[in-house]
N, C-alpha and C positions, 0 to 999 in steps of 0.2 A: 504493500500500500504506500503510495508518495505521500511526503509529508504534506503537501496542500489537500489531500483528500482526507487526510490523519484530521488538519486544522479544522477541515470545516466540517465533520463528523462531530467534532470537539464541540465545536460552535453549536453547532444543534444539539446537543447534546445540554453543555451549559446553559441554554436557552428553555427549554423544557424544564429543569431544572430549578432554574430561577422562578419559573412559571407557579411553583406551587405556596402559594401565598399560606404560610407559617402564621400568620396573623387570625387569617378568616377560619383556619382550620381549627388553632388555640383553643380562640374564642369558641367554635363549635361546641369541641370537646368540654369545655368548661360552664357551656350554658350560660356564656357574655355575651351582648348583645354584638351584631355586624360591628367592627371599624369602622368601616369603607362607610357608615350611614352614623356612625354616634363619634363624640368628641371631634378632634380635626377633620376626620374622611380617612384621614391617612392609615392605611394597613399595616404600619408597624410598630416596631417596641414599645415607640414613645405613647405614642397613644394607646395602646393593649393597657400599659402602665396605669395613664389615666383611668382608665374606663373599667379594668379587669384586677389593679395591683402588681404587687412587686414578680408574685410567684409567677404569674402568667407572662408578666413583658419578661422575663428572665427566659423562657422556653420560645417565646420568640425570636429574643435577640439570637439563641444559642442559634434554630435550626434555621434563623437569616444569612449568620453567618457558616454555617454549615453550607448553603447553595453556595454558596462562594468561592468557598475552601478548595472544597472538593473537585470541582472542574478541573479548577489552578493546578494542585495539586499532581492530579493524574497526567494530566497535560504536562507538566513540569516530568513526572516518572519519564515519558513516552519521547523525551529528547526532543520536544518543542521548541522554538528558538523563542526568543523573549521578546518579542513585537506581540507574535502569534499570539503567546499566554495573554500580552495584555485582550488583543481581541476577545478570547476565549471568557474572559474574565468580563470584560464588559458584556458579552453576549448573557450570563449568569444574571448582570444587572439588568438590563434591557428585558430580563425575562422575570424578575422581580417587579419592575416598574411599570411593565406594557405583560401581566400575565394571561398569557391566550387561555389556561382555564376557568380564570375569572373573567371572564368580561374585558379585559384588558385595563382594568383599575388597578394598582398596584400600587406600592409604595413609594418611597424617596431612592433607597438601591444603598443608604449607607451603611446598615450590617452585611450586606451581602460584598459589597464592594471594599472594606475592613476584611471580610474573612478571604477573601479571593490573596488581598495582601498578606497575612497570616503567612500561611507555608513558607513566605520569604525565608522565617528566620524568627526564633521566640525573642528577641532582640526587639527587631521593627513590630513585633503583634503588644508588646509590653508595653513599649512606647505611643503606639497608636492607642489602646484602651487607656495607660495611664493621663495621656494628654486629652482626650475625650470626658474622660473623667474630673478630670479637675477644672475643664474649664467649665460644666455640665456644673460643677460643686458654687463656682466661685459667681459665674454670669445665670445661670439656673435655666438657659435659652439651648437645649436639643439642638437646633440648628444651627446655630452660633457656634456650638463646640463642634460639631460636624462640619462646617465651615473650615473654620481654623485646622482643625487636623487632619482637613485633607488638603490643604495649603502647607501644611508641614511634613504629610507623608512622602515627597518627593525628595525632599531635604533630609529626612532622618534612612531614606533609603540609599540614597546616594551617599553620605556617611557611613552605613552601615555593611551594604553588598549594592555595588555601583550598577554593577549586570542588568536590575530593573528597575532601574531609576525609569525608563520610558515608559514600561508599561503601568507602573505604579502614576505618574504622570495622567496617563490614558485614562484611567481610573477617578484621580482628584478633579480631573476636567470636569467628567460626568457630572461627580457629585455636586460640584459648585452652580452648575449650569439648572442642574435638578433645583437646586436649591431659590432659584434667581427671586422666585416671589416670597420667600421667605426673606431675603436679604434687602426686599424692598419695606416688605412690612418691617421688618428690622429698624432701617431709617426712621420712619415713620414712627415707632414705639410702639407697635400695632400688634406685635407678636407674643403668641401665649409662651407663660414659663410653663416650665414641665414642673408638674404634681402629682400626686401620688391620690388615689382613690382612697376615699377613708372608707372604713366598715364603721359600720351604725354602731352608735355605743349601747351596751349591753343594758336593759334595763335592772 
């Protein structure tokens, strides 16, 4: 098999993959009402969080970034060259974002698009959650910390293992571009912080 038939095997592959919204499934499973129709719209972690709590955005985040990973990953086994992975990796997103089994509603693409990064190296995966995390801690704006750390994942790749800096790159684009009306409400002050669903206190 040539390696352009290997990549775009990959491609649909990570595509399909991404396809399966971890969010609407969650919430299924846990008797939460749709995402895609309560709190933001948005089918991922941040809002699961809202609307479901810690336990349920946590098994989203995990199997967001699990579509992600895993493409990369294999791809990366099977001697892909490192443009390629990035494709391979955005296709994962694109299949998150635009997923053909949902109706083509989908999320933002940044756990999925963080775990595609992962396999790099537990270095760049520490770095990208710890910086995620604190700026999540400090600004309390999901998107904002999303922003910034994928403005920084280029730079701490390229320090770290230079090899994917491009398609790490490929990646940050996405996200940023994903992001443009957040970044506008942003300006504006318009943007919800991320909270946390409370349980009804016990009488």
């Amino acid at each position: 098999m040539s390696q352009l038939t290997l990549t775009l095997l990959m491609i649909g592959a990570a595509y399909l993959a991404g396809s399966v919204s971890s969010a609407v499934l969650v919430c299924r499973m846990r008797g939460l009402p749709d995402p895609r129709s309560q709190g933001s719209g948005n089918p991922g972690a941040t809002n699961v969080l809202r609307i479901g709590g810690a336990s349920s955005a946590a098994m989203v985040l995990f199997f967001d970034m699990l579509k992600g990973a895993l493409p990369a990953y294999l791809a990366y086994l099977m001697g892909i060259d490192a443009v390629s992975l990035g494709l391979i990796a955005i296709a994962a997103c694109l299949g998150h974002i635009y997923p053909i089994f949902f109706g083509f509603k989908g999320g933002k693409g940044v756990a999925t698009a963080f775990g595609a990064m992962a396999p790099i190296g537990d270095d760049l995966a520490l770095c990208l959650i710890g910086t995620w995390i604190v700026l999540v801690l400090i600004s309390r704006y999901s998107s904002l910390a999303a922003i910034l750390t994928a403005l920084l994942a280029p730079l701490y790749t390229w320090w770290l293992d230079d090899r994917f800096t491009v398609p790490v790159a490929m990646l940050s684009t996405l996200i940023i571009v994903r992001h443009r009306e957040n970044i506008h409400r942003l300006l504006k002050g318009e943007e919800t912080k991320v909270s946390r669903k409370r349980r009804p206190k016990t009488p």
